[in-house]
C-alpha positions in Angstrom: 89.9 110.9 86.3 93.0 109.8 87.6 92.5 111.8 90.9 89.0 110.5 91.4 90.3 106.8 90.9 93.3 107.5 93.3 91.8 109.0 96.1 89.3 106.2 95.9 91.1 103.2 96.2 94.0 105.4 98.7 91.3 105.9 101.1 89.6 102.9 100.4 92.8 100.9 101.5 93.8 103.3 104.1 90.4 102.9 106.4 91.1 99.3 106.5 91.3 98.3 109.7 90.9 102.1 110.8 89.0 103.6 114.1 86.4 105.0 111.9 85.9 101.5 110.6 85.4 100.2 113.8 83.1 102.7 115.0 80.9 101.8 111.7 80.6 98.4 113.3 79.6 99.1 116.9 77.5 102.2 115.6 76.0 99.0 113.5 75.5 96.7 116.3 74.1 99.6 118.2 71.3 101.2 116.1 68.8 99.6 113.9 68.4 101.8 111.1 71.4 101.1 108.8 70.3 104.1 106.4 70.1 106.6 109.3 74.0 105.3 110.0 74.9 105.3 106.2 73.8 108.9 105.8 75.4 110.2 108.8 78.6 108.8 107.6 77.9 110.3 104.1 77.4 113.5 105.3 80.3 113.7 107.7 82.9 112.3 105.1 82.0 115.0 102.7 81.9 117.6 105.6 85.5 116.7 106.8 86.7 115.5 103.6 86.5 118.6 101.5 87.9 120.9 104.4 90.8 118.7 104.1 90.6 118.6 99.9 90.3 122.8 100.3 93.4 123.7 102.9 95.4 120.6 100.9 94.8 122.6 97.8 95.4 126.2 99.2 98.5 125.4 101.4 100.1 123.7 98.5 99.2 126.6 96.1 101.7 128.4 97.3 104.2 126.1 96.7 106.4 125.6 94.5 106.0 122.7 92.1 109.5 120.6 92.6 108.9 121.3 96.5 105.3 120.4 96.4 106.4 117.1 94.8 108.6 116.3 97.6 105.9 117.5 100.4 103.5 114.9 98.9 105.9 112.0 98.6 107.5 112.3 102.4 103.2 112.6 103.3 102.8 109.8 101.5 105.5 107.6 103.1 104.0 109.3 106.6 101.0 107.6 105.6 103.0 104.5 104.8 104.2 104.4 108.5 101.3 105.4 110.1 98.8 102.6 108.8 101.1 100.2 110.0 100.0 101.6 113.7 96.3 99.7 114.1 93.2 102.5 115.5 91.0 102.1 118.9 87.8 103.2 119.0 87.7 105.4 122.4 84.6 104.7 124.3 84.3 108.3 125.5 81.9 109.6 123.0 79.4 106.8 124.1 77.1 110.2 125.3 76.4 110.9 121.9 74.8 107.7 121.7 71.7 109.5 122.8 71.6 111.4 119.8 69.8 108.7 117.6 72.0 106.7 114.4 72.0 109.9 112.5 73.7 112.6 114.6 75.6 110.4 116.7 77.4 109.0 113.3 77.6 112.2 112.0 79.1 113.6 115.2 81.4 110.3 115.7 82.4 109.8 112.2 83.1 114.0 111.7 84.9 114.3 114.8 87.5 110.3 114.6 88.0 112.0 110.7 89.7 115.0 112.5 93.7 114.3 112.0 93.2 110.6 110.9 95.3 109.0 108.0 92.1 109.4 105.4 91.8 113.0 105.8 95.4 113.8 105.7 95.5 111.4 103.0 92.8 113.3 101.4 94.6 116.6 102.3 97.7 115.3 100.5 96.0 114.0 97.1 94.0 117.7 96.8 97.6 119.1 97.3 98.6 116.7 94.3 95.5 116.8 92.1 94.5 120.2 92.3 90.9 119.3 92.2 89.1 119.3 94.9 85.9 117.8 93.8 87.3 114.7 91.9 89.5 113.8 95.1 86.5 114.7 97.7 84.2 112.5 95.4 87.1 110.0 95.6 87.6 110.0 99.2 84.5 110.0 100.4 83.8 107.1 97.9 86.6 105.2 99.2 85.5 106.0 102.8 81.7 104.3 102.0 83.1 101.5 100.0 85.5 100.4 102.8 82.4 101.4 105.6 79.5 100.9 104.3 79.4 96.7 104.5 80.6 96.9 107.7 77.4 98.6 108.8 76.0 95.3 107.4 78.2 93.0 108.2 78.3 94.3 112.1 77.3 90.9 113.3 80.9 89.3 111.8 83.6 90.0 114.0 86.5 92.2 112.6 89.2 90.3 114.7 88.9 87.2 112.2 90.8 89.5 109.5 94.5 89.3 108.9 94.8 93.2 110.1 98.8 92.4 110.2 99.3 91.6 106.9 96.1 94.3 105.5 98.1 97.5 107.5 101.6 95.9 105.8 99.8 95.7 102.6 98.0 99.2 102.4 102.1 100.7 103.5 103.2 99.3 100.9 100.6 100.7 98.2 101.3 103.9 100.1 105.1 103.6 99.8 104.5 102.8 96.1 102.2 106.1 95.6 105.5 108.1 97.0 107.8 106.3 94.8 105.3 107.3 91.3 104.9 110.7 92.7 109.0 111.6 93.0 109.3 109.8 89.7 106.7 110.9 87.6 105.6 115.1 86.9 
């Protein structure tokens, strides 16, 4: 359970303020059908999110457990540094656009995902956990719970949020995480 409510809230926290966060808004203010969006970002989560959760848990099988520790702490103070660096949306993939909500978010959310902080985050909790299904479900949860009102709330705009203050706050839950992993088995 304890992976499950980790990798929620880790990745939940981490996507504030994130590109794929931002491209849930102007997918939102783009396309009508919120559900079409919503699924597509569903889908593509679990996609990339579990290819993450699986080479986390194989390369790190391999490993001892004192290094492993180690791995995942220096990852997770990574992670602390890199969320303090805010995300652009690039408006390259605009093409895809043309797709409809459903495969264009599926395409745009599967391809941002590739090498961002919440699926190496994800990578690195597998590599912890050793259960790939309880930290997929979690990060993929986290992903729709920091996403999914966005797709709502699309008319708002983003820039009235502190993002200062959120990215210093989510480094410093990540910093914490590093600190409980090299102190705790």
């Amino acid at each position: 359970m304890e992976a499950l409510i980790t990798s929620t809230l880790s990745v939940a926290i981490a996507e504030i303020g994130d590109k794929t966060q931002l491209l849930a808004l102007i997918l939102a203010a783009r396309f009508k059908n919120k559900t079409a969006i919503i699924l597509g970002m569903l889908i593509a989560t679990l996609f990339n999110h579990f290819i993450a959760a699986w080479l986390g848990e194989w390369v790190m099988s391999d490993i001892n457990p004192t290094m492993m520790k180690y791995l995942v702490a220096a990852a997770l103070f990574s992670l602390a540094l890199w969320i303090l660096i805010p995300d652009k949306v690039d408006a390259k993939e605009s093409h895809l656009y043309a797709l409809g909500p459903f495969f264009a978010t599926f395409c745009l959310f599967f391809l941002a995902e590739i090498g961002d902080k919440t699926q190496v985050a994800t990578m690195v909790l597998a590599a912890k956990y050793q259960n790939l299904l309880l930290v997929v479900t979690g990060s993929t949860l986290g992903m729709m719970i920091a996403n999914v009102p966005m797709v709502f709330l699309a008319r708002f705009s983003a820039d009235k949020l502190p993002m200062l203050w959120i990215h210093r706050f989510c480094a410093m839950l990540f910093v914490l995480q590093g600190i409980a992993t090299l102190l705790w088995p």
